[in-house]
C-alpha positions in Angstrom: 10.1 141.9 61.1 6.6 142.5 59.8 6.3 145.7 57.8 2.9 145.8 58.9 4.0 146.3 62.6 5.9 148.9 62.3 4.2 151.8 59.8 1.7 153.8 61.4 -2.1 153.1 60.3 -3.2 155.8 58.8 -4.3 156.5 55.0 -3.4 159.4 53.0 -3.3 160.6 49.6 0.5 161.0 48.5 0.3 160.5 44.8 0.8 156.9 44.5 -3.1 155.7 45.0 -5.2 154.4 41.8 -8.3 157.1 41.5 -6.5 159.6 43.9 -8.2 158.2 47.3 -6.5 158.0 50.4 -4.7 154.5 51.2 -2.8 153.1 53.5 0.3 154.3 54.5 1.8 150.7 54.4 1.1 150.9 50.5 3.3 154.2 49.9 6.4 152.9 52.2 6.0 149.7 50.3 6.1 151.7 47.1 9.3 153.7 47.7 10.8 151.1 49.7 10.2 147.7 48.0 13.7 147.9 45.4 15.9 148.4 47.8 18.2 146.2 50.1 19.0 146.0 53.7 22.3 147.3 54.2 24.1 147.8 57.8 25.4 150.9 59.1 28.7 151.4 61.2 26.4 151.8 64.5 24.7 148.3 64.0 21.6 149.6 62.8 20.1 149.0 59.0 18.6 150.9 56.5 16.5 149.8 53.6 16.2 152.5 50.8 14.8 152.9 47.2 12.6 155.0 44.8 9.1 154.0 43.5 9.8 151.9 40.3 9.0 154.3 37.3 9.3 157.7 39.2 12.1 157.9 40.9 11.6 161.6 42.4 9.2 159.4 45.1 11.8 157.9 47.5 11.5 156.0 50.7 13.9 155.1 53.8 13.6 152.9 56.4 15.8 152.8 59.4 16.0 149.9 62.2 18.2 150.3 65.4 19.8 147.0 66.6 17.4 147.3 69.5 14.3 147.7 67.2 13.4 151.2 66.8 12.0 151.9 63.1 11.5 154.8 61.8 11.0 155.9 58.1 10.8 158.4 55.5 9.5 159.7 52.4 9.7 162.0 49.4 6.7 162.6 48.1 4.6 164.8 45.7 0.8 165.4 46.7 -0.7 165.1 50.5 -4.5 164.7 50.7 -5.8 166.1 47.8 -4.9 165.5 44.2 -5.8 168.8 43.2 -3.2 170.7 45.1 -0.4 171.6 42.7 2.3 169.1 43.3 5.1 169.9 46.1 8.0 168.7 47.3 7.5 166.9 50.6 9.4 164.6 52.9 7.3 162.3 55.4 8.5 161.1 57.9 6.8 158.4 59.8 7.7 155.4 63.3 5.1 153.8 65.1 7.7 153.6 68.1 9.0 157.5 67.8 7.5 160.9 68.2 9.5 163.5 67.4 11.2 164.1 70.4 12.6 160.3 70.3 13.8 160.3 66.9 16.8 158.4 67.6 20.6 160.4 66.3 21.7 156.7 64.1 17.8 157.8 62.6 19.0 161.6 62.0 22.1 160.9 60.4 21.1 158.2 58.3 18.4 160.4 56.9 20.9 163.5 56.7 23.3 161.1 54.3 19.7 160.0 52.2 19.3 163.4 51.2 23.0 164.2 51.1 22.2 167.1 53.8 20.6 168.3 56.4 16.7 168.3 56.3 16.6 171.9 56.9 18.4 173.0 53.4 16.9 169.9 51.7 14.5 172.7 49.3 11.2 170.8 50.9 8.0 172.8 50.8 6.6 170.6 53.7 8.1 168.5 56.5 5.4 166.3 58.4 5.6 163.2 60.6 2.8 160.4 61.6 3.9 159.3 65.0 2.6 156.6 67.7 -1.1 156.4 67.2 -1.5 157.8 63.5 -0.7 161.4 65.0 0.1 164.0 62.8 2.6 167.2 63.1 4.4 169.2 60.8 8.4 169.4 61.7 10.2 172.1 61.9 13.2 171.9 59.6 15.6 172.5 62.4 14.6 169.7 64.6 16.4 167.2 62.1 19.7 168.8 62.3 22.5 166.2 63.1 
């Protein structure tokens, strides 16, 4: 399936843009995403993960269901603005979830990712672009398995 299709369009400033302006959020998940291989899961869905070539502290995910349901996520450094002192941030981001349909194969995959749950991960900022470009920060507890 078409990349394209399935990450929300929105731009943003995560650290990975040439002259620090916002760019699509396509060209981040591509970023974090783009060394990695598609590997199948016990429940039948895939995952595709990786780190950004040449700084591998910037990491992306991207989870598929076997009924089509992607969802994705990202560690990331800077949100918006390049002069904001850089944090530790996870992204997460579906054009066909909000965050009360993040789908449980989704939840687990990400808790393995990170080795834990999302709520002890040490992130200063948990935030997800949903349906429509919408934004909303998470609370840490909503990603418990």
């Amino acid at each position: 399936m078409p990349l394209e299709a399935e990450v929300p369009k929105v731009d943003l400033y995560l650290g990975m843009s040439k002259g620090d302006q916002p760019e699509p959020l396509l060209y981040a998940v591509a970023a974090t995403t783009s060394q990695g291989w598609p590997a199948e899961r016990s429940d039948g869905s895939v995952q595709v993960d990786s780190c950004r070539p040449q700084s591998c502290d910037e990491k992306g995910l991207i989870w598929a269901s076997n009924d089509g349901v992607v969802v994705g996520a990202m560690i990331h450094f800077f949100y918006q603005d390049p002069k904001v002192p850089a944090r530790r941030s996870l992204l997460i981001w579906s054009s066909d979830a909000s965050l009360d349909t993040l789908p449980h194969g989704f939840v687990m995959a990400l808790t393995e990712w990170l080795r834990q749950p999302a709520s002890t991960a040490g992130f200063s900022a948990i935030r997800m672009v949903g349906p429509g470009g919408s934004f909303l920060d998470v609370p840490p507890e909503r990603l418990l398995p």
